[in-house]
C-alpha positions as CSV (number, residue, x, y, z in Angstrom):
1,X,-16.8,33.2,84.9
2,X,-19.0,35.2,86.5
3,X,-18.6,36.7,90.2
4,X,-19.1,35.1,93.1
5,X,-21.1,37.0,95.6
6,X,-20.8,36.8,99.4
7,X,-22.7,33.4,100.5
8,X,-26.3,34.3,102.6
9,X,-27.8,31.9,104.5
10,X,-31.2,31.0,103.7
11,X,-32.9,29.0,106.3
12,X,-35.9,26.5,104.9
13,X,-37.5,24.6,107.3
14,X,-39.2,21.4,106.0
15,X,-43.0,21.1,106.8
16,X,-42.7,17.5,106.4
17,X,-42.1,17.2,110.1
18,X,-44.5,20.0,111.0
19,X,-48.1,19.3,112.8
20,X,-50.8,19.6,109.9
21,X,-53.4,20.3,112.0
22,X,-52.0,23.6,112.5
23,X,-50.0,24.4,109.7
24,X,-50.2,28.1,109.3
25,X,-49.6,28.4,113.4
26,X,-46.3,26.6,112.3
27,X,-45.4,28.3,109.7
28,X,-46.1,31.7,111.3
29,X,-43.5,30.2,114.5
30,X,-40.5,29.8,112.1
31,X,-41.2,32.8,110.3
32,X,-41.0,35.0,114.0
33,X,-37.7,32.4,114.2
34,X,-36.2,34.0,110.5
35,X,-36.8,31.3,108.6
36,X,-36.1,32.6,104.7
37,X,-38.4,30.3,102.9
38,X,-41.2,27.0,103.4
39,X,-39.5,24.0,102.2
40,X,-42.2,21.5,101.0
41,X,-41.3,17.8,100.5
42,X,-43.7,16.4,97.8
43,X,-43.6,12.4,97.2
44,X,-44.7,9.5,95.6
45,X,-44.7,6.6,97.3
46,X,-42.7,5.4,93.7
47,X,-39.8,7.0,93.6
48,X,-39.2,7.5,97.2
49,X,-41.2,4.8,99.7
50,X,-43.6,7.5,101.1
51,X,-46.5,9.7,99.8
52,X,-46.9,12.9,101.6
53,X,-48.6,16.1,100.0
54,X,-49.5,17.6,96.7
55,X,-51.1,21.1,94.8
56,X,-53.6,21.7,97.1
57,X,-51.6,21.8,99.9
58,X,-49.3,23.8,98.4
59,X,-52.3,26.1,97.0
60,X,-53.1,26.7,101.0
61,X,-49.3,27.5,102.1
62,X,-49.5,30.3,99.8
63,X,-52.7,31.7,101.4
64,X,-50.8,31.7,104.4
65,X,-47.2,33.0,104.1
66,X,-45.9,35.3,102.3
67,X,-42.2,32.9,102.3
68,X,-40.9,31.9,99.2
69,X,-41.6,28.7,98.7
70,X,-39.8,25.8,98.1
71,X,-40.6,22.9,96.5
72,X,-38.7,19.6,96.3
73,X,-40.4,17.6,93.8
74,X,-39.5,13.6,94.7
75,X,-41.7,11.7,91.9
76,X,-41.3,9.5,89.3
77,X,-42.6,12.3,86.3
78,X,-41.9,15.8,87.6
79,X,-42.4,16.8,84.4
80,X,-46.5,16.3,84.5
81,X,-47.0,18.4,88.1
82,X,-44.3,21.3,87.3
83,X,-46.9,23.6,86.2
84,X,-49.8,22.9,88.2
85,X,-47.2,23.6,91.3
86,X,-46.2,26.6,89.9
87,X,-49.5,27.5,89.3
88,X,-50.5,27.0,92.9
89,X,-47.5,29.2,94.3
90,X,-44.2,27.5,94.1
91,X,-41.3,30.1,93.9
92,X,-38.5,27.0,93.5
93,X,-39.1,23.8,92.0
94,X,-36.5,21.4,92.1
95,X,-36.2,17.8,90.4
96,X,-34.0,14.6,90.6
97,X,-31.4,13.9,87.8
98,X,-31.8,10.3,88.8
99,X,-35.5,10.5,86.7
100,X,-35.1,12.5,84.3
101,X,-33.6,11.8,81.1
102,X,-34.4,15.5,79.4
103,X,-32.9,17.4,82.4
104,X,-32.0,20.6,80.5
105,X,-35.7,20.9,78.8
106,X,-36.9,20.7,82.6
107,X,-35.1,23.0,83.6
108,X,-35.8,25.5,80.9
109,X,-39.6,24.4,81.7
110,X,-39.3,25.5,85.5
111,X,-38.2,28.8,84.7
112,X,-39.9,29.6,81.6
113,X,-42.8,29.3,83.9
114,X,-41.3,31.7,86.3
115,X,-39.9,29.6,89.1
116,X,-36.4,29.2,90.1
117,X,-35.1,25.7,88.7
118,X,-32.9,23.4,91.0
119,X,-31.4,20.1,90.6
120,X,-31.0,17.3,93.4
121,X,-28.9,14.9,94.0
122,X,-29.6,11.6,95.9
123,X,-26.2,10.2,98.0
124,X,-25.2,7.5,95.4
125,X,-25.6,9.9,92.7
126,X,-22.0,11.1,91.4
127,X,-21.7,14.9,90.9
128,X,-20.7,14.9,87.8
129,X,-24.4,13.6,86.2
130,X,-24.8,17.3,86.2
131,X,-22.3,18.9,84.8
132,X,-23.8,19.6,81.3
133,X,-26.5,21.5,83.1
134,X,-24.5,23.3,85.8
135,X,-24.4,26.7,83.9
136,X,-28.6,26.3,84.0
137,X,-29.6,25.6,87.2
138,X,-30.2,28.0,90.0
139,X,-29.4,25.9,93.2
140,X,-28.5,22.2,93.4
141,X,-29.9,20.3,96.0
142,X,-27.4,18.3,97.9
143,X,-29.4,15.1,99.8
144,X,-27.4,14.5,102.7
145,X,-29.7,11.6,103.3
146,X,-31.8,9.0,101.3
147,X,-35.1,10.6,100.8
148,X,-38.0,9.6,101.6
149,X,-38.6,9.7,105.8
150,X,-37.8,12.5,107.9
151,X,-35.3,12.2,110.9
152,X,-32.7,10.5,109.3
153,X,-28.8,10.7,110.3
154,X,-26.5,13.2,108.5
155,X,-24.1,11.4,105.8
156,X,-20.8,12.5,106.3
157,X,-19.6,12.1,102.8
158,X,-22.5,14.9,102.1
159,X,-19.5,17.3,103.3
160,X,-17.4,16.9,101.0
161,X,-19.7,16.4,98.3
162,X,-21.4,19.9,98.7
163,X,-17.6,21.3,97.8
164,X,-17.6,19.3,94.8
165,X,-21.0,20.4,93.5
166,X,-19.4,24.2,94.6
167,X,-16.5,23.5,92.2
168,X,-18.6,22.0,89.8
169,X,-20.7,25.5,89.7
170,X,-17.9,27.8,89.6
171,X,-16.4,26.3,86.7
172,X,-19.3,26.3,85.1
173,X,-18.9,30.2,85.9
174,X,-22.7,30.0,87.6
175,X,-23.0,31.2,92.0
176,X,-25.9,29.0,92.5
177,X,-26.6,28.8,95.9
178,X,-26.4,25.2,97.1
179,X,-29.1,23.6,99.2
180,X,-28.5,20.8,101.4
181,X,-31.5,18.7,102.9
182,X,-31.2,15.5,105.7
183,X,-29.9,15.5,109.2
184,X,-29.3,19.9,109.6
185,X,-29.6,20.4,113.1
186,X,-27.4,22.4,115.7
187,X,-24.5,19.4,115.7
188,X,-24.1,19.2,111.9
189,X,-25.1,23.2,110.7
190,X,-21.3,24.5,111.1
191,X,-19.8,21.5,109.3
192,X,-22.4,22.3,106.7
193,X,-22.4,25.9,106.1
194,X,-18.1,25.2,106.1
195,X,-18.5,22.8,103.4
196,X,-20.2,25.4,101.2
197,X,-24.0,25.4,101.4
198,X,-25.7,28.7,102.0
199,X,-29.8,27.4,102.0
200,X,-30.3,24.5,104.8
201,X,-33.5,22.6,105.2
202,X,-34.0,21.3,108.3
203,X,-37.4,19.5,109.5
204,X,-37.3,17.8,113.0
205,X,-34.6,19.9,114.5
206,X,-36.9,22.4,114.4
207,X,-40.3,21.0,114.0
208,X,-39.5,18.0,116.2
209,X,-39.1,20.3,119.2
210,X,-41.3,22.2,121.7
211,X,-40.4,25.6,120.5
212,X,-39.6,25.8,116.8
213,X,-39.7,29.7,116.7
214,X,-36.6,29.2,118.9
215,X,-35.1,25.9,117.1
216,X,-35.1,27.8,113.8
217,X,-33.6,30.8,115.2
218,X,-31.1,29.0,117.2
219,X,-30.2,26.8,113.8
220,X,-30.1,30.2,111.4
221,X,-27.5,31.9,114.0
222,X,-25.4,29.0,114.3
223,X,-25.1,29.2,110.6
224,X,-24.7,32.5,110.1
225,X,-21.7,32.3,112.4
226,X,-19.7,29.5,110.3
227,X,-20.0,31.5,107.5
228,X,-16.3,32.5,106.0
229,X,-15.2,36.1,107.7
C-alpha cells in the first residue's frame, strides 16, 4: 500500500452558479479568493434534468485562467465528448459509474489522453460499484446531492460516505484525493473536510453572494482549519 500523504485542500468553485455574462470577471474574483481550480458542470438534459454548457465554453475558460480545470462530465455517453474536452483544456475529467458499463477502459481513456481520471458517485449509488477500479482512478467524486440544479441541501449520509470511499482507496493502496460536490458552504465545510475530503466544490455559497472573492476565501480557510493537526 502506498503512502498516504498529508491531505491539501483544493478549493473548486462551480461556475454553474456564476454570472455568464461575465465569466472571466468571475473567475478572476475566486482566483484573488485562492480558489485551486474551475469546476465546470457539463449536462445533458438526459441523464441529469438540465442542460448547461459544453466544449466551447470550456475552450474559452482556458483562454482566461490559468486554473486547472475541472470537469464533471454528467451525460448519458461520456465516452464520445472525453476527448474533444480534453482537447479544449480540461486538466480532470470525471464520469458517472451509474453510465458506464466499461468503467476501467474510461478511465484508461481519460488519462491516456493526459487528463486526470475521476469517478462520481450519485447518493443512491453504493460505494462499493467501484471497487474494481479504485487502484485506477485519481479522485472519486462524492455527490452530496442529486445532480442536476444548483443550490441544493447537503445530504448528511454524504459524511459518512466520503469515509467509506477513503477506506475503499486505501485498501486499494491508492491516496486519491476525494472530491465532494452539493451543498459546501461555511455550515457544512468542517463536517466535510472531517469526513475526509480534501477538494470541495462549492457554487452558490460563493457565487450566490455579493462578494465571491471573499466567500471563496472565507470557505478555503474554514477548511483548511478542520484539517487533522
Amino acid at each position: 500500500m502506498t503512502s498516504r500523504s498529508a491531505p491539501a485542500i483544493r478549493l473548486a468553485p462551480s461556475i454553474l452558479a456564476a454570472d455568464f455574462a461575465n465569466l472571466g470577471a468571475e473567475i478572476a474574483a475566486v482566483t484573488r479568493g485562492g480558489a485551486d481550480q474551475v469546476h465546470v458542470d457539463v449536462m445533458d438534459g438526459h441523464f441529469v434534468p438540465n442542460i448547461t454548457i459544453g466544449v466551447a465554453v470550456v475552450k474559452s475558460l482556458r483562454k482566461v485562467t490559468r486554473l486547472p480545470l475541472d470537469v464533471h462530465l454528467m451525460i448519458e455517453d461520456p465516452d464520445r465528448y472525453i476527448e474533444p474536452f480534453i482537447e479544449a483544456g480540461a486538466n480532470m475529467v470525471s464520469v458517472h459509474v451509474e453510465v458506464l458499463p466499461h468503467l476501467h477502459r474510461t478511465i484508461s481513456q481519460i488519462k491516456t489522453l493526459g487528463a486526470m481520471a475521476g469517478v462520481v458517485l450519485n447518493p443512491s449509488t453504493p460505494v462499493s460499484s467501484i471497487e474494481e477500479i479504485a487502484a485506477e482512478v485519481d479522485f472519486v467524486l462524492v455527490m452530496s446531492v442529486n445532480p442536476g440544479f444548483g443550490g441544493q441541501v447537503f445530504i448528511p449520509n454524504s459524511l459518512k460516505k466520503v469515509g467509506a470511499v477513503r477506506a475503499l482507496l486505501n485498501r486499494a493502496g491508492n491516496s486519491a484525493p476525494i472530491e465532494v460536490d452539493g451543498g459546501v458552504d461555511l455550515d457544512t465545510v468542517e463536517s466535510v473536510v472531517r469526513a475526509g475530503a480534501e477538494w470541495l466544490v462549492a457554487g452558490n455559497a460563493i457565487f450566490g453572494t455579493p462578494d465571491a472573492e471573499r466567500a471563496a476565501r472565507a470557505i478555503k480557510a474554514k477548511a483548511e482549519a478542520a484539517l487533522p493537526q
